[in-house]
N, CA, C and O atoms as a GROMACS GRO file, in nm:
protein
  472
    1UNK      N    1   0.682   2.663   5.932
    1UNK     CA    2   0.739   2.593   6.045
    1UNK      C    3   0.685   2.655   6.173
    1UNK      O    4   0.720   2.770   6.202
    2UNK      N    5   0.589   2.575   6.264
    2UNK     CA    6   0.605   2.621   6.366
    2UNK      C    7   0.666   2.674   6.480
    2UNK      O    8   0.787   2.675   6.457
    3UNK      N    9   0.636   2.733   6.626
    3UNK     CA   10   0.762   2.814   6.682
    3UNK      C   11   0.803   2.653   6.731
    3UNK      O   12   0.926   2.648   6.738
    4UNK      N   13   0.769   2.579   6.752
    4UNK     CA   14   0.815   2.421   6.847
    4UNK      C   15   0.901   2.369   6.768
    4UNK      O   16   1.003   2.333   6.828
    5UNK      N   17   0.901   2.349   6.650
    5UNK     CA   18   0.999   2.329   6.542
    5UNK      C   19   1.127   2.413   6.549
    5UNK      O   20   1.240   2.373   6.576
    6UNK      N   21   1.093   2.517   6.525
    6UNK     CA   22   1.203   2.616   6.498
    6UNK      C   23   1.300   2.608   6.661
    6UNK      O   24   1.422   2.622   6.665
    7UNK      N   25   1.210   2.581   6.784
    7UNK     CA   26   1.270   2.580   6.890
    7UNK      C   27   1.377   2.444   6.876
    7UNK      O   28   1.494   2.445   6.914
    8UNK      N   29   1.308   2.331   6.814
    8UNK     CA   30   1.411   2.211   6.858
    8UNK      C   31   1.506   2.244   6.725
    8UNK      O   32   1.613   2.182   6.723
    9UNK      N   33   1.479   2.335   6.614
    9UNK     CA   34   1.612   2.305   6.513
    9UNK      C   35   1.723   2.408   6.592
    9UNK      O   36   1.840   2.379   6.564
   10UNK      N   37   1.708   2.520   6.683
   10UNK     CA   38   1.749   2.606   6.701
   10UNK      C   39   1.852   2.548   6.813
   10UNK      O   40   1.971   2.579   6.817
   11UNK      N   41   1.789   2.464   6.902
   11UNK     CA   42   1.826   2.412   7.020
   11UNK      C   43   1.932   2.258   6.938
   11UNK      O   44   2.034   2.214   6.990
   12UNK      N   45   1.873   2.204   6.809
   12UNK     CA   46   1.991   2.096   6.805
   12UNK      C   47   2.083   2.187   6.704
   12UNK      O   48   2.140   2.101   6.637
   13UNK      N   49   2.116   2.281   6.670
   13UNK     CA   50   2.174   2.327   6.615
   13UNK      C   51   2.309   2.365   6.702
   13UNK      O   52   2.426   2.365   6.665
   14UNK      N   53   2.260   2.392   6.812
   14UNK     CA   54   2.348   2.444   6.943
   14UNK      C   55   2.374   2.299   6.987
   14UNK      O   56   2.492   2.284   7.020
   15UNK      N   57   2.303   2.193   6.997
   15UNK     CA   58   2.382   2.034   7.031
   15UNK      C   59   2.495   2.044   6.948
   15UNK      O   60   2.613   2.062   6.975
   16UNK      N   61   2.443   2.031   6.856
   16UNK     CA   62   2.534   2.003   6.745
   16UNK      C   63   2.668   2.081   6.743
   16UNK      O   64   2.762   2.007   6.713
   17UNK      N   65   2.696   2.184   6.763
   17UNK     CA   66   2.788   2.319   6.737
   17UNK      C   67   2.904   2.256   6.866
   17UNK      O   68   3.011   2.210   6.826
   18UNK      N   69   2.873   2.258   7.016
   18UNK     CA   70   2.883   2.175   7.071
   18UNK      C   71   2.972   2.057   7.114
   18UNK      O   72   3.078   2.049   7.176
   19UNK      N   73   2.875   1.954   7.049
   19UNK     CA   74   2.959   1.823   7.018
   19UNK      C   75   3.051   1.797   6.883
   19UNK      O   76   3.113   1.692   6.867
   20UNK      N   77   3.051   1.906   6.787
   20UNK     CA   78   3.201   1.904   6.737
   20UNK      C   79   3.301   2.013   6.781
   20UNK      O   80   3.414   1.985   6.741
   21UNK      N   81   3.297   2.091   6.828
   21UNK     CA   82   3.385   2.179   6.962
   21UNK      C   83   3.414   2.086   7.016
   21UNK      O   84   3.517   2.119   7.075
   22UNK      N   85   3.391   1.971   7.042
   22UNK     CA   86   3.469   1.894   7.180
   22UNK      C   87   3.523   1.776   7.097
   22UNK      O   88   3.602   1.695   7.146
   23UNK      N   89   3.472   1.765   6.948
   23UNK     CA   90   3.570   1.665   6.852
   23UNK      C   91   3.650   1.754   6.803
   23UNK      O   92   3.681   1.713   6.691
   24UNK      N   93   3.728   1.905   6.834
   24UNK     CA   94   3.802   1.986   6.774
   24UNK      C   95   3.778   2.100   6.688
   24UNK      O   96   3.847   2.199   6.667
   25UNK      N   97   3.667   2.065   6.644
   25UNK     CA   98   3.667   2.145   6.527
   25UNK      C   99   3.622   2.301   6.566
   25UNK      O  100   3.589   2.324   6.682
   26UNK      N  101   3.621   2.403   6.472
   26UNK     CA  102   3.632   2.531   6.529
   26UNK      C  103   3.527   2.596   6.434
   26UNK      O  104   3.535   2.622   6.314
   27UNK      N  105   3.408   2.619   6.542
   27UNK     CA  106   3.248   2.727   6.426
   27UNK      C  107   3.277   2.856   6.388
   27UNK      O  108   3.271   2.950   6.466
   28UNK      N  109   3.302   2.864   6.290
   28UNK     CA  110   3.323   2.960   6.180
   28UNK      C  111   3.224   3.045   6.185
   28UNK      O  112   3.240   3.149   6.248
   29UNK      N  113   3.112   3.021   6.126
   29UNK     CA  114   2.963   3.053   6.112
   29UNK      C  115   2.858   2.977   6.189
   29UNK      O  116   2.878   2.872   6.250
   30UNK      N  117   2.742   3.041   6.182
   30UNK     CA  118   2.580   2.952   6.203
   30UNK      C  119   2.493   3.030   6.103
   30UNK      O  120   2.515   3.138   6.048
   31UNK      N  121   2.427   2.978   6.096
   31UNK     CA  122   2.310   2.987   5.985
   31UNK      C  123   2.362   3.050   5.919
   31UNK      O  124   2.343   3.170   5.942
   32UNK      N  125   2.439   3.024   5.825
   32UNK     CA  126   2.510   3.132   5.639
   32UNK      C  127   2.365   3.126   5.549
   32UNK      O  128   2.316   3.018   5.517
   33UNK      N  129   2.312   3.234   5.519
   33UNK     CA  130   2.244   3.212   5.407
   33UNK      C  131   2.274   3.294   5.317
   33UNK      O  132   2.322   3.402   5.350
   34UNK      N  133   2.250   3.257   5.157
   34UNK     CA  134   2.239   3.306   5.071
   34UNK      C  135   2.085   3.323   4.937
   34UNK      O  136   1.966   3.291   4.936
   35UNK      N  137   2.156   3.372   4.868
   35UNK     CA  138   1.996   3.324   4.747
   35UNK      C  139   1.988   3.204   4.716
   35UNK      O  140   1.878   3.161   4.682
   36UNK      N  141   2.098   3.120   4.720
   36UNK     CA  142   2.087   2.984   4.662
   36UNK      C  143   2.047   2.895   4.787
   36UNK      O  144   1.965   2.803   4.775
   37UNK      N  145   2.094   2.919   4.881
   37UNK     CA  146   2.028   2.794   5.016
   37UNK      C  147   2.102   2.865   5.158
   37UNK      O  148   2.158   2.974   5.174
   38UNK      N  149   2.077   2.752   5.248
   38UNK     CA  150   2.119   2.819   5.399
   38UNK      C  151   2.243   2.677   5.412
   38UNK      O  152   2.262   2.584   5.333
   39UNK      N  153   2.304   2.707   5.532
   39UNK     CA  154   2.421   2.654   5.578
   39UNK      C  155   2.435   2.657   5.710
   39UNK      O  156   2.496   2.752   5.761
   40UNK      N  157   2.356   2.503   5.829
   40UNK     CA  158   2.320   2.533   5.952
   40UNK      C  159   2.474   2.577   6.015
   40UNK      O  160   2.458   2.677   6.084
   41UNK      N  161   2.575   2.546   6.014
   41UNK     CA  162   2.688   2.554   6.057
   41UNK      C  163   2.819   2.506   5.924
   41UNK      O  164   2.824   2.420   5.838
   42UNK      N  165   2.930   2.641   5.981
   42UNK     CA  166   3.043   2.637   5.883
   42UNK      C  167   3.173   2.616   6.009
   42UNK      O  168   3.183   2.690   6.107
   43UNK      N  169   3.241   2.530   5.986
   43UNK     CA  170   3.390   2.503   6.087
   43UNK      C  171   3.497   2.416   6.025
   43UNK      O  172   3.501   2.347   5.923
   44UNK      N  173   3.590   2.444   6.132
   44UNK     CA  174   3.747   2.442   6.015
   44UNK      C  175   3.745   2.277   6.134
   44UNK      O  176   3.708   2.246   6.248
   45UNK      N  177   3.805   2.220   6.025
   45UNK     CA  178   3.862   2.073   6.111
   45UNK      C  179   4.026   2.026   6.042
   45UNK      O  180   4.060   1.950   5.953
   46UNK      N  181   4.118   2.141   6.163
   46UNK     CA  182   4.224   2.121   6.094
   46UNK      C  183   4.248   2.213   5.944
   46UNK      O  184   4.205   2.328   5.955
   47UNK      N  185   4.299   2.186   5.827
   47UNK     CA  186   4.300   2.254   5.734
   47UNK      C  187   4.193   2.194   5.655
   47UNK      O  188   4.216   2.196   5.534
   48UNK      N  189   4.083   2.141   5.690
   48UNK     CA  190   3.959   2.150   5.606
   48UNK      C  191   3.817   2.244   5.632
   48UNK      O  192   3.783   2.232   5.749
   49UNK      N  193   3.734   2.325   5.562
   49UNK     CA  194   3.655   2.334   5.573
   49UNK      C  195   3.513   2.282   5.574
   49UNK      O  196   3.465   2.223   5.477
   50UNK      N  197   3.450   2.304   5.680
   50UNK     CA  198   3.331   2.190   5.666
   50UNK      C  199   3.165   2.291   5.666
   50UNK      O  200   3.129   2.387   5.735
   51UNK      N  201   3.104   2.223   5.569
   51UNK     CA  202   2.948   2.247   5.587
   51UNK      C  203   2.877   2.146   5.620
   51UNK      O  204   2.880   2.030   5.579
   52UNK      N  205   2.793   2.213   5.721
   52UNK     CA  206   2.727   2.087   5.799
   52UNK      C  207   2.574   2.143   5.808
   52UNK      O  208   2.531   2.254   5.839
   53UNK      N  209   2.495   1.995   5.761
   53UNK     CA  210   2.371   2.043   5.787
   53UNK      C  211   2.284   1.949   5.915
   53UNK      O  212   2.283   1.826   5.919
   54UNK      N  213   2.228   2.025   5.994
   54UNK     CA  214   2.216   1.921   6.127
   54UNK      C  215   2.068   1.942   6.134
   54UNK      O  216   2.003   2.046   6.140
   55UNK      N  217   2.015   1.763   6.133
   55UNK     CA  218   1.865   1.776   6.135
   55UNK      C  219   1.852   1.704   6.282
   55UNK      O  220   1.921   1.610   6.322
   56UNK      N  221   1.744   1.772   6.352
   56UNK     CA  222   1.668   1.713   6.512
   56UNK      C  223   1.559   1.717   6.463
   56UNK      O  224   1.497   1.797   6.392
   57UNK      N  225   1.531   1.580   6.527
   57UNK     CA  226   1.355   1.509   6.574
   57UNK      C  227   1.339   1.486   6.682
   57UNK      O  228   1.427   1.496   6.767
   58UNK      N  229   1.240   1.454   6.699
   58UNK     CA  230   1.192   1.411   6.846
   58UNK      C  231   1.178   1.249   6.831
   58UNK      O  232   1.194   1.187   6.936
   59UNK      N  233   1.147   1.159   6.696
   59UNK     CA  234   1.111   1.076   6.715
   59UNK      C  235   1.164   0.988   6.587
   59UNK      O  236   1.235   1.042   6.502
   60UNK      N  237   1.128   0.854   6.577
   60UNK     CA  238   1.228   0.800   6.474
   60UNK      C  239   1.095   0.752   6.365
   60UNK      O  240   1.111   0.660   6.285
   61UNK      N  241   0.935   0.849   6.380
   61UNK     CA  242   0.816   0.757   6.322
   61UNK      C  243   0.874   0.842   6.179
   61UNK      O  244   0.790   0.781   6.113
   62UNK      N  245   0.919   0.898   6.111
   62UNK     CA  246   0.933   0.931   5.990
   62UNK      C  247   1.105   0.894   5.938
   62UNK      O  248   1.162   0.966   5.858
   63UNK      N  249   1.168   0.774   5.998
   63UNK     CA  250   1.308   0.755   5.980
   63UNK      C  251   1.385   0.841   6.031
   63UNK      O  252   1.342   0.931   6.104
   64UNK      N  253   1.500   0.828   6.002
   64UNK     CA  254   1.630   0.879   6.069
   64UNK      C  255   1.642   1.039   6.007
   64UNK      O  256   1.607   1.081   5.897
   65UNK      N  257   1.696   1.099   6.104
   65UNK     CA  258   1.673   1.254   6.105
   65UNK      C  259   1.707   1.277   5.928
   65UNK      O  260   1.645   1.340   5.841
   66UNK      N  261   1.862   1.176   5.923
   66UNK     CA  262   1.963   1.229   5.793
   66UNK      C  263   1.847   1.195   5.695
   66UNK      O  264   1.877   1.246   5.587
   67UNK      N  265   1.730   1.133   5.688
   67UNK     CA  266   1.671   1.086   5.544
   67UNK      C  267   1.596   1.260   5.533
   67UNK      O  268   1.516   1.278   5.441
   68UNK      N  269   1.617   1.344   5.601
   68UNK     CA  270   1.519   1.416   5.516
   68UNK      C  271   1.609   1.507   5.480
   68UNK      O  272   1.598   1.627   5.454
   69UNK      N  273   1.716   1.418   5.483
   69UNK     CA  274   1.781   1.581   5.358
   69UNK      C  275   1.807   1.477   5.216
   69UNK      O  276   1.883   1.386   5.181
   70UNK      N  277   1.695   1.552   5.165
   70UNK     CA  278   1.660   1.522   5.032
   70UNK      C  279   1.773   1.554   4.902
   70UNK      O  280   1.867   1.632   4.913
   71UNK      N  281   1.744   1.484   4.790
   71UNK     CA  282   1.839   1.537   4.715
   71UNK      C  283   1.829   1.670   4.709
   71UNK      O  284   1.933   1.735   4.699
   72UNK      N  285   1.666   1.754   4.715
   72UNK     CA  286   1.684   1.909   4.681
   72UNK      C  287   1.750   1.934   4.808
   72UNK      O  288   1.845   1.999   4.767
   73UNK      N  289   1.764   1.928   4.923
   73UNK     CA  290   1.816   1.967   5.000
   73UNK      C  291   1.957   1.986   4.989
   73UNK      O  292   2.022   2.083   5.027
   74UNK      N  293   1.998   1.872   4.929
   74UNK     CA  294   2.144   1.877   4.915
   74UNK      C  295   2.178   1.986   4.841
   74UNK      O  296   2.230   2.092   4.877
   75UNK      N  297   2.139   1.947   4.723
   75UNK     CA  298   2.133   2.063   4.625
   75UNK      C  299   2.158   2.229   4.627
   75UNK      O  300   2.224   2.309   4.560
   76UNK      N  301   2.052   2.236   4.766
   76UNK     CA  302   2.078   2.365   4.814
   76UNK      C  303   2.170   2.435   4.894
   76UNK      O  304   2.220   2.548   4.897
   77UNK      N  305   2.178   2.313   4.967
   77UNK     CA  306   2.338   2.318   5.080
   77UNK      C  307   2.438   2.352   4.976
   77UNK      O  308   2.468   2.466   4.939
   78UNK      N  309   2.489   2.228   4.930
   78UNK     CA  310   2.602   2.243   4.800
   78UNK      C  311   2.607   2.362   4.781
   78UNK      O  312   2.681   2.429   4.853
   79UNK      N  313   2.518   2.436   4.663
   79UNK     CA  314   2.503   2.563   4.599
   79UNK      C  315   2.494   2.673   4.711
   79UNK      O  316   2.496   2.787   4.665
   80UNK      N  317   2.488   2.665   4.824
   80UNK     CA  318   2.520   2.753   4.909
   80UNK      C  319   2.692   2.746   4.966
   80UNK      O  320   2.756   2.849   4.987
   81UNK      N  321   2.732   2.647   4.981
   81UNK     CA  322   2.872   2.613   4.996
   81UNK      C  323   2.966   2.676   4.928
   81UNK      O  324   3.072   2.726   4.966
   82UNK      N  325   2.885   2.666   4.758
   82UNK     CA  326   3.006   2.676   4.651
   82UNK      C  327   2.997   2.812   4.712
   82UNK      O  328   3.083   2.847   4.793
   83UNK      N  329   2.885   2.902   4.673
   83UNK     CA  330   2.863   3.028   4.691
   83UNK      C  331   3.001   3.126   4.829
   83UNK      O  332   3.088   3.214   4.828
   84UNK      N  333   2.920   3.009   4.943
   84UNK     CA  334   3.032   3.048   5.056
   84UNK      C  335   3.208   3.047   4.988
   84UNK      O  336   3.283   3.143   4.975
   85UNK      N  337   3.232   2.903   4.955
   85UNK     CA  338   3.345   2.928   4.906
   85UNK      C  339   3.457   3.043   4.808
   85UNK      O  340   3.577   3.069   4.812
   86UNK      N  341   3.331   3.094   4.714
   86UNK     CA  342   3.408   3.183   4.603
   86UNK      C  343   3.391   3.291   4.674
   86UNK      O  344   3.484   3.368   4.652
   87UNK      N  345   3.284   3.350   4.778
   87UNK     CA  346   3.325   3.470   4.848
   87UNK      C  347   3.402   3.509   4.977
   87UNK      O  348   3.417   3.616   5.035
   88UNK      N  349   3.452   3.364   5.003
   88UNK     CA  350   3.550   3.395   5.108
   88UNK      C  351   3.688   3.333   5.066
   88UNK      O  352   3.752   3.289   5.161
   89UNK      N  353   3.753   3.318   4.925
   89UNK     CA  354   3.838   3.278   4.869
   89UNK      C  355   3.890   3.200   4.922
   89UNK      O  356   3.998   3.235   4.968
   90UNK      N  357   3.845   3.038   4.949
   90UNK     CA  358   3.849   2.923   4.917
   90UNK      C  359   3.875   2.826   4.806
   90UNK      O  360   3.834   2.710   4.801
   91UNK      N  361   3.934   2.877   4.735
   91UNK     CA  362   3.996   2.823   4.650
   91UNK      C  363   4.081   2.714   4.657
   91UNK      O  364   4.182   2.744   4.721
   92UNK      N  365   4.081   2.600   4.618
   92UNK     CA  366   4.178   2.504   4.647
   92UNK      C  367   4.211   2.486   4.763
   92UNK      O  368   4.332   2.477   4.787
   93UNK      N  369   4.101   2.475   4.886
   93UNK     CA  370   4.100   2.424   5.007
   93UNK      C  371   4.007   2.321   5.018
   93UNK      O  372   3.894   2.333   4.969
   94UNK      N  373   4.046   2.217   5.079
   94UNK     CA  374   3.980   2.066   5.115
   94UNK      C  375   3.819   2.125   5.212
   94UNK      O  376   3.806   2.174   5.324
   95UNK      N  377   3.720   2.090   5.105
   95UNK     CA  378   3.618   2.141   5.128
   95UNK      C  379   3.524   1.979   5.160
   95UNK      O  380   3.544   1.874   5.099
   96UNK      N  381   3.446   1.996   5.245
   96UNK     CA  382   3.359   1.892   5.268
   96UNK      C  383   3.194   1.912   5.344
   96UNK      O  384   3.168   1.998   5.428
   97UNK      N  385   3.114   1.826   5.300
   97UNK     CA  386   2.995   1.858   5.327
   97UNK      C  387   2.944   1.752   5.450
   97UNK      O  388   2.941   1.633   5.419
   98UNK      N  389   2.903   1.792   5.587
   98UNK     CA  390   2.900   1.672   5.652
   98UNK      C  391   2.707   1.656   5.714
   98UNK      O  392   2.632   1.740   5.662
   99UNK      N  393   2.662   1.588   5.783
   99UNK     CA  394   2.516   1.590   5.841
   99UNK      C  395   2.509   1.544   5.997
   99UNK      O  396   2.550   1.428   6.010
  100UNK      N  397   2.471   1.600   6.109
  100UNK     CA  398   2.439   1.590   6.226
  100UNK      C  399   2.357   1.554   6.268
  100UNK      O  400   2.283   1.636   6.321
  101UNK      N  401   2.325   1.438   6.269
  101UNK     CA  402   2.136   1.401   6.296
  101UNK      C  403   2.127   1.391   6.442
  101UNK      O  404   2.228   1.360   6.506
  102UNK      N  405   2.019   1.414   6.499
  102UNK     CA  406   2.020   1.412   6.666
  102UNK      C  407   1.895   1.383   6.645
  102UNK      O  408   1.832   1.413   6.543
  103UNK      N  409   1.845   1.312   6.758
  103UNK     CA  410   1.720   1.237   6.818
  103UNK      C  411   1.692   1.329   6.975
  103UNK      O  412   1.770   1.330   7.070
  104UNK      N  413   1.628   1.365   6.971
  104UNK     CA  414   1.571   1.416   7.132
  104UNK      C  415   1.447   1.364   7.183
  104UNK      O  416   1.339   1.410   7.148
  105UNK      N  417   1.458   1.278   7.256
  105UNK     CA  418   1.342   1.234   7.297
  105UNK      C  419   1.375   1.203   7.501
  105UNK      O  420   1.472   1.216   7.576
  106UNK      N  421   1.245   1.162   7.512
  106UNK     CA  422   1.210   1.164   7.658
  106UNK      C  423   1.364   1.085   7.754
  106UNK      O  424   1.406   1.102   7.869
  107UNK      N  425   1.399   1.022   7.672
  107UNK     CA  426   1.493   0.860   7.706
  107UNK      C  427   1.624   0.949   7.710
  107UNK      O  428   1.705   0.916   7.797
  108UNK      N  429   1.655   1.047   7.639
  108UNK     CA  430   1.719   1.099   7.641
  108UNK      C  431   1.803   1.171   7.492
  108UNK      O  432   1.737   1.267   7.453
  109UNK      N  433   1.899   1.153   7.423
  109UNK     CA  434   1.960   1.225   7.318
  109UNK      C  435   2.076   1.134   7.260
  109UNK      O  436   2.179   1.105   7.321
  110UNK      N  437   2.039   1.088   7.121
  110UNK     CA  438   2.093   1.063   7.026
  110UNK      C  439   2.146   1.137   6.869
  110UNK      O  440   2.084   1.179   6.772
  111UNK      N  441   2.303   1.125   6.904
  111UNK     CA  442   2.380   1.220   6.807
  111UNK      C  443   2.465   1.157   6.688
  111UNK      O  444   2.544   1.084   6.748
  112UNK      N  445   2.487   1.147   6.570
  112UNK     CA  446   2.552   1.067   6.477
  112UNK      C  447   2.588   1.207   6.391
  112UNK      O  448   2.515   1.296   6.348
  113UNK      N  449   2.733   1.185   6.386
  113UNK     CA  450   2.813   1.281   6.268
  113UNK      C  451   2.848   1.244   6.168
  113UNK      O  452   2.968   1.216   6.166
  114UNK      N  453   2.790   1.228   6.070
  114UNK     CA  454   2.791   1.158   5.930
  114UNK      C  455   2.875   1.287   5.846
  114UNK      O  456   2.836   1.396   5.807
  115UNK      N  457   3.018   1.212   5.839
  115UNK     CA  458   3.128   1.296   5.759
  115UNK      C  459   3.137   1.268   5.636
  115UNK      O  460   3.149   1.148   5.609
  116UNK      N  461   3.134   1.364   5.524
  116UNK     CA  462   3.125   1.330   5.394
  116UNK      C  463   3.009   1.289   5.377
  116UNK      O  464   3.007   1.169   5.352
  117UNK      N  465   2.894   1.347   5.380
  117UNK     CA  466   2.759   1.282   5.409
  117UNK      C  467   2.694   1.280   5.242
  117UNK      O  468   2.602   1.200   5.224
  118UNK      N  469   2.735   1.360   5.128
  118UNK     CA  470   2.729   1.392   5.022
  118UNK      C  471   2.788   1.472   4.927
  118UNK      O  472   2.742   1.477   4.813
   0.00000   0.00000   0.00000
C-alpha cells in the first residue's frame, strides 16, 4: 500500500470515528489487530458492541467503497471480532459487525453506515 493510500484510509478512518460520535456511539478502540485479522474501529452503541470496518476511495471507477470487503475480508474481520470478544469477556453481549464506506472526492464527501453489514 502506498503512503497516499494509507493517508486516505488513515484520514477516513478518523471521518468515520467522527460521524458515529455524533450518531452516539462511543470508540472503544482503532485499529485492534490480532493474528487472525485487524478491526478499523471497536464502539459501544448503547449496550451493543460494534466492529466496524470503514473503506475510503476517492472515486466510484471500481464500485462502491463496501464491495471490496470481500468475503475473505469478512472472514478476517469476523475472526478478529470473535478473537476481540473472548479476550475482553464478551460473552453474551449483543455483538454486531457494521461497514463505513466514504467517497472523498473533489465535489466533496460521501458517507453511508451500513449496520449489520455481515
Amino acid at each position: 500500500m502506498d503512503s497516499m493510500s494509507k493517508y486516505l484510509g488513515k484520514w477516513g478512518e478518523t471521518a468515520a470515528a467522527k460521524y458515529l460520535e455524533r450518531q452516539g456511539l462511543v470508540i472503544v478502540e482503532r485499529n485492534y489487530r490480532c493474528r487472525l485479522g485487524e478491526i478499523d474501529l471497536i464502539a459501544k452503541d448503547g449496550s451493543d458492541w460494534v466492529f466496524i470496518e470503514v473503506k475510503t476511495r476517492r472515486s466510484m471507477i471500481y464500485g462502491h467503497p463496501c464491495e471490496a470487503v470481500t468475503g475473505k475480508k469478512q472472514g478476517h474481520v469476523r475472526c478478529a471480532a470473535e478473537h476481540y470478544a473472548l479476550t475482553h469477556d464478551l460473552f453474551g453481549k449483543n455483538l454486531r459487525i457494521d461497514v463505513v464506506e466514504i467517497l472523498k472526492t473533489n465535489e466533496g464527501l460521501w458517507l453511508n453506515h451500513i449496520k449489520n453489514a455481515f
